[in-house]
Biotite code that builds the C-alpha atoms (Angstrom):
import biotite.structure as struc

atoms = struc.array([
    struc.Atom([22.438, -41.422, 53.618], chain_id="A", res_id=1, res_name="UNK", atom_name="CA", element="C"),
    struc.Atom([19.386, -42.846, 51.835], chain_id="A", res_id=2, res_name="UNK", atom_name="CA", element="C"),
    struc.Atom([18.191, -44.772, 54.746], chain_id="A", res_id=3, res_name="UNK", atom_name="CA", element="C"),
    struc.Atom([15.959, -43.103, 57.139], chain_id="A", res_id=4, res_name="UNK", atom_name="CA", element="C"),
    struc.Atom([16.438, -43.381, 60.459], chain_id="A", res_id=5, res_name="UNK", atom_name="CA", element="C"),
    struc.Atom([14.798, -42.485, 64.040], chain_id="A", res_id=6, res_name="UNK", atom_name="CA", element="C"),
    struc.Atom([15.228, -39.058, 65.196], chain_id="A", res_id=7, res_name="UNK", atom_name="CA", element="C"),
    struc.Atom([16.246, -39.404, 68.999], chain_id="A", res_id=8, res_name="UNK", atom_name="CA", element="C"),
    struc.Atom([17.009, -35.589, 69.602], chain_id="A", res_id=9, res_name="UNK", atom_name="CA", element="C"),
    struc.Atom([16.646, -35.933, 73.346], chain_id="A", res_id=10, res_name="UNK", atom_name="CA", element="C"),
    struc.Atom([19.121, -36.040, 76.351], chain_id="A", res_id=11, res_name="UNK", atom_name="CA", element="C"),
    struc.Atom([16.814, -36.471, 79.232], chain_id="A", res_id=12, res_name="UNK", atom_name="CA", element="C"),
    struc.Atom([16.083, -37.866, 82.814], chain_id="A", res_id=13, res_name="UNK", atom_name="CA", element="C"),
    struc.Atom([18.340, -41.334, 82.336], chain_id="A", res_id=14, res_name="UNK", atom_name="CA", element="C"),
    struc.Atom([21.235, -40.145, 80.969], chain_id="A", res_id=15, res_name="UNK", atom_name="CA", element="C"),
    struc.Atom([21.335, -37.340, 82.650], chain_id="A", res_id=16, res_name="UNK", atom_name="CA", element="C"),
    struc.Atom([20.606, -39.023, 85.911], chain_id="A", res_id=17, res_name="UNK", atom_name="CA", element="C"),
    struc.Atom([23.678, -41.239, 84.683], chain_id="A", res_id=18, res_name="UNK", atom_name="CA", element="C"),
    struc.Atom([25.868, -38.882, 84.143], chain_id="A", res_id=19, res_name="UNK", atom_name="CA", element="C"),
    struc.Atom([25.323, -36.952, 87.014], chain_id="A", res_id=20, res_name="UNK", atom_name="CA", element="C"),
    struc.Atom([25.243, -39.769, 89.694], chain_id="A", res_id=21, res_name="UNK", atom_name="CA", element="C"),
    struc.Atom([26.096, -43.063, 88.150], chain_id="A", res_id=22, res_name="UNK", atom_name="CA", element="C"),
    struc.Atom([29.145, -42.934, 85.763], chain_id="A", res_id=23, res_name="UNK", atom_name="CA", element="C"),
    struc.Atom([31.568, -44.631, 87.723], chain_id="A", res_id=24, res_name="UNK", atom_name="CA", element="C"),
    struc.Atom([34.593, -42.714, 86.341], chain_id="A", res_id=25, res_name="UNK", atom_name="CA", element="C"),
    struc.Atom([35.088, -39.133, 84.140], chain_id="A", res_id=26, res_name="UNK", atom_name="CA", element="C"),
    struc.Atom([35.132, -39.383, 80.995], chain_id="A", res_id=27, res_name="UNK", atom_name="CA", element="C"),
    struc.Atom([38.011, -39.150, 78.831], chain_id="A", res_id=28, res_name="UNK", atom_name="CA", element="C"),
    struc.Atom([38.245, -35.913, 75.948], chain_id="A", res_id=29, res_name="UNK", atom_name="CA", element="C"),
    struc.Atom([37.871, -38.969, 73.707], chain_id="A", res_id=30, res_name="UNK", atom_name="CA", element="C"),
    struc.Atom([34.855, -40.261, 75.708], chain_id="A", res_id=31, res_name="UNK", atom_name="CA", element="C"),
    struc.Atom([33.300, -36.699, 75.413], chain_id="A", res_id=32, res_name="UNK", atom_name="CA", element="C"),
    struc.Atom([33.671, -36.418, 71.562], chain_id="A", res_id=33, res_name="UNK", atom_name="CA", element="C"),
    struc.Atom([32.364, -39.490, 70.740], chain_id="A", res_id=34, res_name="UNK", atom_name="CA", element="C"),
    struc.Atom([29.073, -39.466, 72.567], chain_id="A", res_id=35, res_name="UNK", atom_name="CA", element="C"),
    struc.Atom([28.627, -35.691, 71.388], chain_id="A", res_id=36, res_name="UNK", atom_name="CA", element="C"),
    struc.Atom([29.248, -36.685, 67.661], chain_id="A", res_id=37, res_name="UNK", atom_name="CA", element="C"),
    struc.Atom([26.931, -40.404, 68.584], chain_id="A", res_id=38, res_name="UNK", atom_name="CA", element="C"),
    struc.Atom([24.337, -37.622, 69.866], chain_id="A", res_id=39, res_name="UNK", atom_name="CA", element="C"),
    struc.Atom([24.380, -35.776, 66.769], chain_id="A", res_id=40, res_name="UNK", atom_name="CA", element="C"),
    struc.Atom([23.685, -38.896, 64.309], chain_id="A", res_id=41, res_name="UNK", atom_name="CA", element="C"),
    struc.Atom([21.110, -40.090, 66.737], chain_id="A", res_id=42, res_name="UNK", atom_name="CA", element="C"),
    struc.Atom([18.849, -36.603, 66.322], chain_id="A", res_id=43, res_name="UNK", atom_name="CA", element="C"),
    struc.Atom([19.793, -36.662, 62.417], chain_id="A", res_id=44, res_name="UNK", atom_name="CA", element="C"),
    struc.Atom([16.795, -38.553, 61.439], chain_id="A", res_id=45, res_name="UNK", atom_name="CA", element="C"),
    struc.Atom([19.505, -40.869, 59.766], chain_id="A", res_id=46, res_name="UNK", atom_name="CA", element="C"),
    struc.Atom([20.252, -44.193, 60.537], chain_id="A", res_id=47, res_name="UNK", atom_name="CA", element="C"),
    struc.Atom([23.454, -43.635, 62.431], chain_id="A", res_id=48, res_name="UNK", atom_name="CA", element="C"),
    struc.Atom([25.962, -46.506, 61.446], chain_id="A", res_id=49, res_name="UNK", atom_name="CA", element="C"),
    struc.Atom([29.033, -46.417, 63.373], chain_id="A", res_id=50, res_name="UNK", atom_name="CA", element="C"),
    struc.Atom([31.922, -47.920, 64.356], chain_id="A", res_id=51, res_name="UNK", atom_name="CA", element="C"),
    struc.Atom([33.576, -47.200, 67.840], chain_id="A", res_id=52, res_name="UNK", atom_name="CA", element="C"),
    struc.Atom([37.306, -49.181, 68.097], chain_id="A", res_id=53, res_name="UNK", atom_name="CA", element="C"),
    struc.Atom([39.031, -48.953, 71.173], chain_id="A", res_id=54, res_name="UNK", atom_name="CA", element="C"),
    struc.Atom([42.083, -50.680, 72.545], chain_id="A", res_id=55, res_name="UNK", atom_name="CA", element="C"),
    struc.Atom([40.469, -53.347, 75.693], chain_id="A", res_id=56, res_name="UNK", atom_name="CA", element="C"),
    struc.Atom([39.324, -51.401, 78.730], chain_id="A", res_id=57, res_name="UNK", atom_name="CA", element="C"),
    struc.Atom([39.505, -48.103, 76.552], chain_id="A", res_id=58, res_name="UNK", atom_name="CA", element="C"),
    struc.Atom([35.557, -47.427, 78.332], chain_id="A", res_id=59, res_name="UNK", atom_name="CA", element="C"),
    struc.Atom([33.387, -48.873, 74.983], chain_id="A", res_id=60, res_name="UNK", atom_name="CA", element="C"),
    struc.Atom([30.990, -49.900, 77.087], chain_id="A", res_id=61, res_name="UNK", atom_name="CA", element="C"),
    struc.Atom([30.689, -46.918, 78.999], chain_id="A", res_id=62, res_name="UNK", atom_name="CA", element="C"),
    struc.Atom([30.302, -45.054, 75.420], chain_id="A", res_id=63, res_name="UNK", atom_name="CA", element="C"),
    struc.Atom([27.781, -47.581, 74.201], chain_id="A", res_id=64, res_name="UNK", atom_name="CA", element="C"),
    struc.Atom([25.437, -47.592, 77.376], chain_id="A", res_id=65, res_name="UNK", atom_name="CA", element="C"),
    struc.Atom([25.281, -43.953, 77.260], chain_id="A", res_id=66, res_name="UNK", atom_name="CA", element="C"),
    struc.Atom([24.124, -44.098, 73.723], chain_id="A", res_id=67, res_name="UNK", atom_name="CA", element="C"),
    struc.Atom([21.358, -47.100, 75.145], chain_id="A", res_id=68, res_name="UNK", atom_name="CA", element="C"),
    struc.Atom([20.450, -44.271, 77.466], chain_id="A", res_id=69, res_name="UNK", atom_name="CA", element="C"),
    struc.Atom([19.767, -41.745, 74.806], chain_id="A", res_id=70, res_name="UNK", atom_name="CA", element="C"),
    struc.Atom([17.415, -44.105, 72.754], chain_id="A", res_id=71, res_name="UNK", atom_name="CA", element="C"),
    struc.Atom([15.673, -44.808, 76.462], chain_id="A", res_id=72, res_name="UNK", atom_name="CA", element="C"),
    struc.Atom([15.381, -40.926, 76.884], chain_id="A", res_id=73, res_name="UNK", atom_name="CA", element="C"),
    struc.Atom([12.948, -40.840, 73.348], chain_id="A", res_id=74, res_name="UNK", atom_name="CA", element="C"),
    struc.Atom([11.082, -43.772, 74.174], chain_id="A", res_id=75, res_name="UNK", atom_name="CA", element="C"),
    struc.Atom([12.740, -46.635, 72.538], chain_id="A", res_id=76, res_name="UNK", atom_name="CA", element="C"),
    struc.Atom([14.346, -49.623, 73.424], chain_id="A", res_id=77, res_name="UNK", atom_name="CA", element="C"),
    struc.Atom([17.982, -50.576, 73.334], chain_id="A", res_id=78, res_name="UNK", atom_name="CA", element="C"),
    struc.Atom([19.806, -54.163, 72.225], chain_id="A", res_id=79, res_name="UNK", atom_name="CA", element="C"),
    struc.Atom([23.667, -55.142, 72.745], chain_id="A", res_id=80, res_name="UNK", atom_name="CA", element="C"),
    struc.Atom([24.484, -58.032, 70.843], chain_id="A", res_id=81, res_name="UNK", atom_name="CA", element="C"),
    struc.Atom([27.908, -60.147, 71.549], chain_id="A", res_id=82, res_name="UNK", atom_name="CA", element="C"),
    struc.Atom([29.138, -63.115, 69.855], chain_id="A", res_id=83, res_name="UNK", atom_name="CA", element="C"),
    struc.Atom([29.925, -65.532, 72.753], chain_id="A", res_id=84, res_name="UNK", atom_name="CA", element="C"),
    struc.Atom([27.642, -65.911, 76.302], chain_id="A", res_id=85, res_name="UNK", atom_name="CA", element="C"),
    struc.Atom([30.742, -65.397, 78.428], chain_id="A", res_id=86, res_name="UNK", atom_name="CA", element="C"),
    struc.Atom([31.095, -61.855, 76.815], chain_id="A", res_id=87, res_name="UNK", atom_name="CA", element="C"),
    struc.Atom([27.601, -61.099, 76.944], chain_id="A", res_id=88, res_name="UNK", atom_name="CA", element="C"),
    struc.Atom([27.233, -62.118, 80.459], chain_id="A", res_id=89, res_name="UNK", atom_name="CA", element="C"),
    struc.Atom([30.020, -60.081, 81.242], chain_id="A", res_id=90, res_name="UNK", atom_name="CA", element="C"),
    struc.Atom([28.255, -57.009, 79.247], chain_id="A", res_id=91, res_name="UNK", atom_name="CA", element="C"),
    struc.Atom([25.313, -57.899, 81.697], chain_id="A", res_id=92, res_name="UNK", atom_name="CA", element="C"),
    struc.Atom([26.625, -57.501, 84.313], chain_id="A", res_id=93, res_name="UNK", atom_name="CA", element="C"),
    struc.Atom([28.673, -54.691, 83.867], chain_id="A", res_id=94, res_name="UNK", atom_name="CA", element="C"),
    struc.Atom([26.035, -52.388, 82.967], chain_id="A", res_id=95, res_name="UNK", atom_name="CA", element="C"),
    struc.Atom([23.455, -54.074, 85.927], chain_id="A", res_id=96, res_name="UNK", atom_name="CA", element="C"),
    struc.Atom([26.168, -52.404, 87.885], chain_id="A", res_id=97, res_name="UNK", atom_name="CA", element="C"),
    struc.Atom([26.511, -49.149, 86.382], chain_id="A", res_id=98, res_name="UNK", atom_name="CA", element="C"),
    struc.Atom([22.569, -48.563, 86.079], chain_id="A", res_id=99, res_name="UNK", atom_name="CA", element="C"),
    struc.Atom([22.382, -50.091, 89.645], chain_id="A", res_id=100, res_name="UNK", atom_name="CA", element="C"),
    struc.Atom([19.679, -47.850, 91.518], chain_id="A", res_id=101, res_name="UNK", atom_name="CA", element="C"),
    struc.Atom([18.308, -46.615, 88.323], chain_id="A", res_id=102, res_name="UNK", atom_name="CA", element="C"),
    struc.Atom([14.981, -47.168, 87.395], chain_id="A", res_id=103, res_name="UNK", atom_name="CA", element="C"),
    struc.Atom([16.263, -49.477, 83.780], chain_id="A", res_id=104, res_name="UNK", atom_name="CA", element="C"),
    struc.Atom([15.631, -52.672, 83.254], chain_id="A", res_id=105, res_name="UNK", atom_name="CA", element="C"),
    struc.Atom([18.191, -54.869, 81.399], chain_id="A", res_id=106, res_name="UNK", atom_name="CA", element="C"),
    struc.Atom([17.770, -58.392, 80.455], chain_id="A", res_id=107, res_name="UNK", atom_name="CA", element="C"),
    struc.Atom([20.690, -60.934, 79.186], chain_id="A", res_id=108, res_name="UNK", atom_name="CA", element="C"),
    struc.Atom([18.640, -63.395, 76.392], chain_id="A", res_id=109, res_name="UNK", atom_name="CA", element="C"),
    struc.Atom([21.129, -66.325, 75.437], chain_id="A", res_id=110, res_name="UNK", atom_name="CA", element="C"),
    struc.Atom([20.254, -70.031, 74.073], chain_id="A", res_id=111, res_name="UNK", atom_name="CA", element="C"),
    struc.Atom([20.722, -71.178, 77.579], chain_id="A", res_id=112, res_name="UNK", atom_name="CA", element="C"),
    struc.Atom([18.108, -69.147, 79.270], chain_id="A", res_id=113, res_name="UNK", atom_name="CA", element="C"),
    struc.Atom([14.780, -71.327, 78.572], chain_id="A", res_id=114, res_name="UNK", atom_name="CA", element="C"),
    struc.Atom([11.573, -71.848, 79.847], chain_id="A", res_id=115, res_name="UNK", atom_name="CA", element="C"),
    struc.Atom([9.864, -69.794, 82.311], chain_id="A", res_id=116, res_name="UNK", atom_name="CA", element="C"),
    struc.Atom([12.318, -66.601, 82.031], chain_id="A", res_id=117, res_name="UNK", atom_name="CA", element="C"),
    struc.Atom([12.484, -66.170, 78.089], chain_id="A", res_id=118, res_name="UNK", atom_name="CA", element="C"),
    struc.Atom([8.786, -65.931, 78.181], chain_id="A", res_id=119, res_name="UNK", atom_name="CA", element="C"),
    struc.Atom([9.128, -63.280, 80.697], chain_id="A", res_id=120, res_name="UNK", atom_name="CA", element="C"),
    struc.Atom([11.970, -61.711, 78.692], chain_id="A", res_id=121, res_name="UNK", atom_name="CA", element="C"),
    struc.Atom([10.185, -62.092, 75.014], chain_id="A", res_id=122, res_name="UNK", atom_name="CA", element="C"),
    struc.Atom([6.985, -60.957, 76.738], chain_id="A", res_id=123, res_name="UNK", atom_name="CA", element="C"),
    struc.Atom([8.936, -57.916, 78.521], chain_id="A", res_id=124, res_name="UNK", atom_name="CA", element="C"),
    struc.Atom([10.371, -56.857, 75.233], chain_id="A", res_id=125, res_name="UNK", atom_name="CA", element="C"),
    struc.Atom([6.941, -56.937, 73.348], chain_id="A", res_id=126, res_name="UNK", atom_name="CA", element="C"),
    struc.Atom([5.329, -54.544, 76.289], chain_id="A", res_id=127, res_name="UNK", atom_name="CA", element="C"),
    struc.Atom([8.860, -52.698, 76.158], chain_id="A", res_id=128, res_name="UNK", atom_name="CA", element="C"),
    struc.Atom([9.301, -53.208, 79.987], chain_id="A", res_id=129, res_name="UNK", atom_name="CA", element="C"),
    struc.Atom([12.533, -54.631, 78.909], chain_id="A", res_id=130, res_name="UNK", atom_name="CA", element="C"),
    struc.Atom([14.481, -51.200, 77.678], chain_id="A", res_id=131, res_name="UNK", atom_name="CA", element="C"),
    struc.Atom([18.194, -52.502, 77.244], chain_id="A", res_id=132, res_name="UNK", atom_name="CA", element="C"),
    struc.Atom([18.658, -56.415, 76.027], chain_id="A", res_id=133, res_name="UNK", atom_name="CA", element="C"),
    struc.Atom([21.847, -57.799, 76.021], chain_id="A", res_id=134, res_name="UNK", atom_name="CA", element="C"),
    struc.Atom([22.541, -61.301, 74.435], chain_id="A", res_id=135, res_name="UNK", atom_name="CA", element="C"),
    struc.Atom([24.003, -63.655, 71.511], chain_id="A", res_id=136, res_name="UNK", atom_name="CA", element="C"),
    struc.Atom([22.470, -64.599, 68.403], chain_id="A", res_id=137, res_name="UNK", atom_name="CA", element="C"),
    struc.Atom([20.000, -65.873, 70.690], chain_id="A", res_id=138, res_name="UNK", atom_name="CA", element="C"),
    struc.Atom([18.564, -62.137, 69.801], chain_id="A", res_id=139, res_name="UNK", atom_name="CA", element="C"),
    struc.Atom([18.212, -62.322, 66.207], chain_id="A", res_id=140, res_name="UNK", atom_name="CA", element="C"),
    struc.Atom([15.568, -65.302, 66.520], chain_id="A", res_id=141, res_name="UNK", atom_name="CA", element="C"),
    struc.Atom([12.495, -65.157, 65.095], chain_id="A", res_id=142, res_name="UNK", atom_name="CA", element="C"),
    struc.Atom([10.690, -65.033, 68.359], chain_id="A", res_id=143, res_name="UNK", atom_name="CA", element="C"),
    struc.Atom([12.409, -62.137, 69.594], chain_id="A", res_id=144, res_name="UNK", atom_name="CA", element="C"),
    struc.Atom([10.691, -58.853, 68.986], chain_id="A", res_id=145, res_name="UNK", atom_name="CA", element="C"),
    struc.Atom([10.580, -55.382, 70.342], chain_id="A", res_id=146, res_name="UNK", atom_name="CA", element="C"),
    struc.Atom([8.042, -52.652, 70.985], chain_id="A", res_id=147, res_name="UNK", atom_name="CA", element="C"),
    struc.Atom([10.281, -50.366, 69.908], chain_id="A", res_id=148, res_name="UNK", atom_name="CA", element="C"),
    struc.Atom([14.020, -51.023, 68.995], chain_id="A", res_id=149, res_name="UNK", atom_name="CA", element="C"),
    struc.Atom([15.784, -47.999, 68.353], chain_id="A", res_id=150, res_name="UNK", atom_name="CA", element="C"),
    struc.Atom([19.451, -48.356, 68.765], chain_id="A", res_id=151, res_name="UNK", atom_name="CA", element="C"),
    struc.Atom([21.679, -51.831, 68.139], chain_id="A", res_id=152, res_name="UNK", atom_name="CA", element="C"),
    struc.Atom([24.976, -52.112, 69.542], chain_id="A", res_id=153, res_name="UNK", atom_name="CA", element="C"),
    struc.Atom([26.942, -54.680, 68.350], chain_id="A", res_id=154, res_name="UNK", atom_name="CA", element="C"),
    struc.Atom([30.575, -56.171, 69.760], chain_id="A", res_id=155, res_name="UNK", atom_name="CA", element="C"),
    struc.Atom([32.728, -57.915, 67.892], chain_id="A", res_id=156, res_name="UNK", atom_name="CA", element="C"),
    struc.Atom([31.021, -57.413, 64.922], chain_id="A", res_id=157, res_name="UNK", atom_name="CA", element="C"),
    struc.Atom([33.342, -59.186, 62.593], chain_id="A", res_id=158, res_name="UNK", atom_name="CA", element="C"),
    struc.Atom([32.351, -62.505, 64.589], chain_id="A", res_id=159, res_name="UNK", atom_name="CA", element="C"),
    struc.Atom([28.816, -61.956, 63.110], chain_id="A", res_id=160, res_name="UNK", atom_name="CA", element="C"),
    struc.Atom([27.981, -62.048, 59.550], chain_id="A", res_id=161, res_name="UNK", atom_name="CA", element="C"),
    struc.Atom([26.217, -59.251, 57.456], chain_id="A", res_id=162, res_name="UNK", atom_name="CA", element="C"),
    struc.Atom([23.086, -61.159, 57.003], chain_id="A", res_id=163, res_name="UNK", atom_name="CA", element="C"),
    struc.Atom([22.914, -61.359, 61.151], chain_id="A", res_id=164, res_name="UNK", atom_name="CA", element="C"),
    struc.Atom([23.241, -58.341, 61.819], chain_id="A", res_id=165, res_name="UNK", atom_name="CA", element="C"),
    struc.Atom([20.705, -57.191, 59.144], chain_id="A", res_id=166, res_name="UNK", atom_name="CA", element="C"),
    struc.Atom([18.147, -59.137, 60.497], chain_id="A", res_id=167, res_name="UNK", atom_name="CA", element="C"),
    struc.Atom([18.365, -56.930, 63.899], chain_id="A", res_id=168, res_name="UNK", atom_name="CA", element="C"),
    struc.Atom([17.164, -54.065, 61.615], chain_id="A", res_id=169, res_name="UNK", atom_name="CA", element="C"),
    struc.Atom([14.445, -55.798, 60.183], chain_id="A", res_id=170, res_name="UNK", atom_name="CA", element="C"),
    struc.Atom([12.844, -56.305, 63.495], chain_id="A", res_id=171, res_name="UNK", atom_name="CA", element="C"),
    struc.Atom([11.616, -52.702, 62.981], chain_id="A", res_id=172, res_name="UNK", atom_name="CA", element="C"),
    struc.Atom([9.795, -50.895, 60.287], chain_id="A", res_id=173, res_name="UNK", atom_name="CA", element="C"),
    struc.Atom([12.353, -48.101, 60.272], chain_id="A", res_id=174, res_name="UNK", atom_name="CA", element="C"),
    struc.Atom([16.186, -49.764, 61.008], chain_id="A", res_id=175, res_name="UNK", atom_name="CA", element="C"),
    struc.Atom([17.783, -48.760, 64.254], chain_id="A", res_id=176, res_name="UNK", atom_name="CA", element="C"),
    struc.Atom([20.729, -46.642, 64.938], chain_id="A", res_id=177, res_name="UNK", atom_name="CA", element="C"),
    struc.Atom([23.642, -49.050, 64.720], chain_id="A", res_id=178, res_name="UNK", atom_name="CA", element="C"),
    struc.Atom([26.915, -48.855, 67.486], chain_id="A", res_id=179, res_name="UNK", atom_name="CA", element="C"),
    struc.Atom([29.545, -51.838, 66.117], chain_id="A", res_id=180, res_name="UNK", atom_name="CA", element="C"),
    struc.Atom([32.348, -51.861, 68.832], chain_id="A", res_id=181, res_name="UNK", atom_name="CA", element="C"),
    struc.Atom([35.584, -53.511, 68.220], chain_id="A", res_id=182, res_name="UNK", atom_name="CA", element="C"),
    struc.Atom([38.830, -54.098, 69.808], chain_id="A", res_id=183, res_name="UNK", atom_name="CA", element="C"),
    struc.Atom([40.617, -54.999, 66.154], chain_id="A", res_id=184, res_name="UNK", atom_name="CA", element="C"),
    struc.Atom([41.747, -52.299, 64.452], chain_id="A", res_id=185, res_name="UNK", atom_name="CA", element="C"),
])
């Protein structure tokens, strides 16, 4: 309660735009309540800190993009953070195909990608032409900073420690809404 946050009141052209033409399935009641109460922390001017558990294939993702979405819709940029490259790759490409035909890029930033395309991603990121980032620790290195970070979604989070996952809010001035997604209940 005593930490600010960002104040992302708006549900505009992307999600909307997602919603309407991309989601690739309805939503469940569940689904609905979640986003609506993820909506309501996001335009609190709070930083939103919360934890979304969900049995495997529940539709996390699908909650968590939608919440990227919002932070895209008020100018800021969005980061999804998974402990292993396999899952993050998977995240990758899984939302690549949900925002397929939508004007959104997303970028996957693990230790393997090198050279030529991290610049292009760490210089993307500083311009904010990268809006949604999705990768391992890779993210939380010191050469990785955003224009504008405004929401953090994290998977697995107990496979992270609480000093990682602080240093994603330090790569702002004001910390970013947080989304921790598990599987474990």
């Amino acid at each position: 309660k005593e930490e600010r946050g960002f104040y992302l009141p708006r549900v505009g052209e992307k999600f909307n735009t997602f919603y309407t033409n991309y989601l690739p399935f309805p939503l469940t009641e569940a689904q609905k309540r979640v986003i609506k109460e993820i909506r309501k922390d996001m335009g609190s001017g709070r930083q939103m800190n919360r934890l979304l558990q969900g049995d495997v294939g529940s539709g996390k993702t699908l909650v968590a993009l939608m919440s990227m979405l919002i932070a895209l819709d008020n100018g800021y940029q969005a980061c999804m953070m998974a402990p292993t490259e396999i899952l993050a790759a998977q995240h990758f490409e899984t939302i690549r195909q949900m925002l397929f035909g939508m004007n959104v890029r997303v970028e996957l930033l693990m230790g393997s990608v090198k050279g030529k395309k991290r610049e292009e991603i760490l210089k993307g990121l500083l311009t904010g032409e990268v809006q949604i980032l999705i990768g391992t620790h890779a993210v939380l290195e010191d050469t990785v900073n955003f224009s504008s970070l405004g929401m953090v979604v994290i998977d697995e989070q107990h496979r992270f420690g609480v000093a990682q996952r602080a240093k994603l809010w330090a790569k702002n001035v004001c910390p970013p809404h947080v989304l921790v997604m598990t599987a474990t209940p």
